[in-house]
KOLTI-394180 format. One record per residue (C-alpha): x, y, z; residue in three letters; residue number from 1. Coordinates in steps of 0.05 Angstrom, whole numbers. Layout:
BEGIN
ATOM       xx       yy       zz   resn   resi
ATOM        X        Y        Z    ala    NUM
...
REM end
This chain:
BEGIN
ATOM       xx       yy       zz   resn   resi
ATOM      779     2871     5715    unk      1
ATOM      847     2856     5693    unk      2
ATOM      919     2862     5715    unk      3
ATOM      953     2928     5708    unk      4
ATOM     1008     2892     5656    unk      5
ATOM      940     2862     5614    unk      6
ATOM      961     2791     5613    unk      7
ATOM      925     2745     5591    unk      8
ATOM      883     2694     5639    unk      9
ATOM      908     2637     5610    unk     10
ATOM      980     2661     5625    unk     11
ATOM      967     2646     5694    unk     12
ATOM      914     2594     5693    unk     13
ATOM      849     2623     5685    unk     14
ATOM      801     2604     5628    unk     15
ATOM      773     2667     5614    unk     16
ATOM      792     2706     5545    unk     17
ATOM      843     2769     5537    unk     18
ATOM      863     2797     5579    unk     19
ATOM      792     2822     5617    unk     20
ATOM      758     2784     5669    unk     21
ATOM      682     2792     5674    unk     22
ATOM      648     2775     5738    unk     23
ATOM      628     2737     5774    unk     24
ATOM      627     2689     5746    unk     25
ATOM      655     2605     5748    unk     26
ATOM      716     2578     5724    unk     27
ATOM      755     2523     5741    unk     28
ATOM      807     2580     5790    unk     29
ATOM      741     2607     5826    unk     30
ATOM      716     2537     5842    unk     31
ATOM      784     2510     5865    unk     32
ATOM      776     2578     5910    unk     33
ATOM      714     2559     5936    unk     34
ATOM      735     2487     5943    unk     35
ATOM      789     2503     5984    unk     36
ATOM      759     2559     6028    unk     37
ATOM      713     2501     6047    unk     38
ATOM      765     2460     6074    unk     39
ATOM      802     2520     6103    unk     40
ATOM      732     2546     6143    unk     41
ATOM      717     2470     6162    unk     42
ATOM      785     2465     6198    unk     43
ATOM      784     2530     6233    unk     44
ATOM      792     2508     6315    unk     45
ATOM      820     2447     6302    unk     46
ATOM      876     2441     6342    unk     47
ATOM      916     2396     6288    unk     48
ATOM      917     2456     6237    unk     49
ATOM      922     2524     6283    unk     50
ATOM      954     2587     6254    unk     51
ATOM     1028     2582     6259    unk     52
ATOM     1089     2617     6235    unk     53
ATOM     1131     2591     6183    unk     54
ATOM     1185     2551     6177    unk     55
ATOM     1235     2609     6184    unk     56
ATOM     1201     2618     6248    unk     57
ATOM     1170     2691     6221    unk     58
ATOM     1097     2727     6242    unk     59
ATOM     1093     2730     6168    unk     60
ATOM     1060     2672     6127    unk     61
ATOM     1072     2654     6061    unk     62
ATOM     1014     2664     5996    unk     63
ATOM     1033     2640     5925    unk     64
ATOM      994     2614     5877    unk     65
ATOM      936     2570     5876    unk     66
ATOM      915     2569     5951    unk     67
ATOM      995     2545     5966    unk     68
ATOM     1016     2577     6034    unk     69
ATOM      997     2583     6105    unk     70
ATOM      969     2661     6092    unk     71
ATOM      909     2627     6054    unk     72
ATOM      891     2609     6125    unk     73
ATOM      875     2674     6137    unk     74
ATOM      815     2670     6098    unk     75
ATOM      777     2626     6156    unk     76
ATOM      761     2698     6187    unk     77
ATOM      732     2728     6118    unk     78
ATOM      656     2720     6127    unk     79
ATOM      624     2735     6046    unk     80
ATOM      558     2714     6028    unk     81
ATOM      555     2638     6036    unk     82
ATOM      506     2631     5975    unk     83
ATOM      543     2578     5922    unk     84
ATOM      509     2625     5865    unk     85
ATOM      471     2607     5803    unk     86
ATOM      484     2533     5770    unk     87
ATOM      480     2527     5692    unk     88
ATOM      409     2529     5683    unk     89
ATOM      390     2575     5734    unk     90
ATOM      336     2637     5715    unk     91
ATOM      345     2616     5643    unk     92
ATOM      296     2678     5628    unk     93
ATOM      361     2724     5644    unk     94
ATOM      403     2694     5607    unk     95
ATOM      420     2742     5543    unk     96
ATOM      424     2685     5490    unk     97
ATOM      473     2734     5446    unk     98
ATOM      524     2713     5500    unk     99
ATOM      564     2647     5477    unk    100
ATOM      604     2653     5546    unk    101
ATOM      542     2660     5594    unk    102
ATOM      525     2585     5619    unk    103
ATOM      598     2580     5625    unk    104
ATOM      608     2639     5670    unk    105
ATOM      550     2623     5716    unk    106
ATOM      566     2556     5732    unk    107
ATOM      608     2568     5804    unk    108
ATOM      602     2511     5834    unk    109
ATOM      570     2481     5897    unk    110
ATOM      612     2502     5950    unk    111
ATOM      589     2550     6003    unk    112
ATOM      619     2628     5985    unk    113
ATOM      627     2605     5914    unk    114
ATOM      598     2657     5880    unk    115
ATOM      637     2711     5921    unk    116
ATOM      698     2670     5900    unk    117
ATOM      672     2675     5828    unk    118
ATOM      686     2756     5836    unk    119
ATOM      742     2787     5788    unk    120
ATOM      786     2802     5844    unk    121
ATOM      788     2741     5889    unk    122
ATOM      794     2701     5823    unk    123
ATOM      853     2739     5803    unk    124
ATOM      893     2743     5869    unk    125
ATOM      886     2673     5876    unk    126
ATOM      923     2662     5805    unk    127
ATOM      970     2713     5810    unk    128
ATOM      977     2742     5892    unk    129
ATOM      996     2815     5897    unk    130
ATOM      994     2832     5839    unk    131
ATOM      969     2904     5805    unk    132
ATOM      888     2892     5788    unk    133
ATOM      855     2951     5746    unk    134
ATOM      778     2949     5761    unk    135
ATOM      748     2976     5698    unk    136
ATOM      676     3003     5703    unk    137
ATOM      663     2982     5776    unk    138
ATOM      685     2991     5847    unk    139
ATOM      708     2942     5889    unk    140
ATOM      660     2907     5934    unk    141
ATOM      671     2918     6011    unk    142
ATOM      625     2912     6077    unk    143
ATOM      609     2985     6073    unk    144
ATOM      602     2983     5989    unk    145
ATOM      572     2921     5976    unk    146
ATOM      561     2888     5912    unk    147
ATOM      481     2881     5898    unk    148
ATOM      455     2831     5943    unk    149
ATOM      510     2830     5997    unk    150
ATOM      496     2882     6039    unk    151
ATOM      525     2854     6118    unk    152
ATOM      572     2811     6084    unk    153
ATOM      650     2820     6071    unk    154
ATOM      664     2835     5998    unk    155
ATOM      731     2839     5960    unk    156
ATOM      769     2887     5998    unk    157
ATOM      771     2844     6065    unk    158
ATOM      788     2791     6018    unk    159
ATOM      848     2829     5998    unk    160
ATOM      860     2856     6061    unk    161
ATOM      865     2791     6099    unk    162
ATOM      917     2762     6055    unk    163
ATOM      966     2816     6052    unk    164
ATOM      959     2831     6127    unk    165
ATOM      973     2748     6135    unk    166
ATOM     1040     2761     6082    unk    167
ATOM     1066     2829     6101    unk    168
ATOM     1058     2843     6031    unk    169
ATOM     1022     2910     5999    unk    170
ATOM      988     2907     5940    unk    171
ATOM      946     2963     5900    unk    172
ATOM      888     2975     5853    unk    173
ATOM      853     3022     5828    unk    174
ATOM      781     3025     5807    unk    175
ATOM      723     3078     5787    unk    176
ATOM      725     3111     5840    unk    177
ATOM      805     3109     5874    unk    178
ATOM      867     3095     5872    unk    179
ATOM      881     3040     5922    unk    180
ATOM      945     3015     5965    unk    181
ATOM      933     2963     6018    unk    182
ATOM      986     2966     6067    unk    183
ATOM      998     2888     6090    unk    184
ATOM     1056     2912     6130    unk    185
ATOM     1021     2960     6170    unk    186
ATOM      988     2901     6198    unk    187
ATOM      942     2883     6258    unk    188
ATOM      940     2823     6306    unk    189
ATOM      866     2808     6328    unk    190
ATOM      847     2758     6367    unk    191
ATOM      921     2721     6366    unk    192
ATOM      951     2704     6305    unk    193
ATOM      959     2737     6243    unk    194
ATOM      915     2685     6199    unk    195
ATOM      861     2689     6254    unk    196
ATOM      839     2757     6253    unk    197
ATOM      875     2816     6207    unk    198
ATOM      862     2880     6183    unk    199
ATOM      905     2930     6142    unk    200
ATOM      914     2997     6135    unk    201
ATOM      891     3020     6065    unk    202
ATOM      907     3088     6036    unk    203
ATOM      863     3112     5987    unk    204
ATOM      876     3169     5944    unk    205
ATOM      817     3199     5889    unk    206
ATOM      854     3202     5823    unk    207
ATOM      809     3198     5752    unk    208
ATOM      833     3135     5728    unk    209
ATOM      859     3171     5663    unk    210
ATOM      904     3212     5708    unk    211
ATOM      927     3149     5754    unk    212
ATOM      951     3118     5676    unk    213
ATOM      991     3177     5663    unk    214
ATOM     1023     3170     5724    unk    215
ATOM     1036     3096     5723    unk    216
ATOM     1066     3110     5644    unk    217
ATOM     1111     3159     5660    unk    218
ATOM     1138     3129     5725    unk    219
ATOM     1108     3176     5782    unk    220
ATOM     1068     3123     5814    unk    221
ATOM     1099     3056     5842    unk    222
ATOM     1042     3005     5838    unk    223
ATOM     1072     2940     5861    unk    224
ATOM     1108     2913     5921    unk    225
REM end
């Protein structure tokens, strides 16, 4: 995965080469992630720390960078698979030895979800929110197309969708098999609260990749909110 303008991780904090994220995997973004959702999940009912506007008094929560914002709350409600994922080490006998990066990549941590936060696109929102993600060779992972191994679990998408229903922000991406917009402004209140319980409308439209470039290049398709 990568960002539709092809910067570079390390532009924005990651640790991963070029411009191309390959996942999942661990880096020192996905384990702050997972580090954080911990602490987020842990607090959820406390009284102390319930979902509340901010300070301009708005429904809408704020998400920048690096967990910073009440909208990360939001993610309290997203239920992926709680397993922390393979530690350096781990099933050595599938590890292709011709890849330099491999222990590197698999080490995600030991926080619950941390492999789930180790995905391309949870990585990459949380280093750079909203913006444009290209999904390369792959869908992304949702409760009804889950990646191998977590089937009943919430993938990506809700990932995505919780956060820009929480910001009343929109965001899109496209991937082998659509063209993507989540709406966050077409927005849901479940269960009280935007960071509680959100879901957006998303509009997907089938477009070839190739063709959906074309577009972008000569200005028929708006990709970013």
């Amino acid at each position: 995965t990568q960002w539709m303008d092809g910067a570079k991780g390390e532009e924005y904090g990651g640790s991963w080469k070029g411009s191309v994220r390959r996942g999942a995997s661990g880096d020192d973004a996905s384990r702050n992630l997972a580090s954080l959702l911990a602490g987020w999940k842990a607090a959820y009912g406390d009284s102390s720390d319930d979902d509340q506007d901010d300070e301009s008094g708005s429904s809408v929560l704020t998400c920048r960078p690096l967990g910073q914002g009440s909208a990360w709350r939001s993610l309290r409600q997203w239920r992926p698979n709680p397993t922390c994922g393979c530690s350096v080490g781990d099933n050595a006998d599938t590890v292709d030895s011709s890849d330099e990066d491999h222990s590197a990549r698999r080490d995600f941590g030991d926080h619950p979800c941390a492999k789930s936060c180790g995905h391309n696109e949870t990585t990459m929102f949380f280093l750079r929110p909203f913006f444009p993600l290209e999904v390369l060779n792959s869908r992304v992972c949702s409760g009804r197309s889950p990646a191998p191994g977590n089937s009943g679990y919430d993938g990506c998408l809700e990932y995505l969708q919780r956060l820009c229903a929480a910001a009343g922000r929109s965001m899109t991406f496209w991937d082998s098999e659509c063209f993507c917009l989540i709406d966050g402004q077409s927005r849901k209140d479940v269960g009280g609260g935007l960071a509680k319980g959100t879901c957006t409308l998303i509009l997907i439209v089938s477009l070839r990749p190739s063709y959906c470039r074309f577009l972008l290049c000569h200005g028929m398709l708006c990709c970013c909110w």
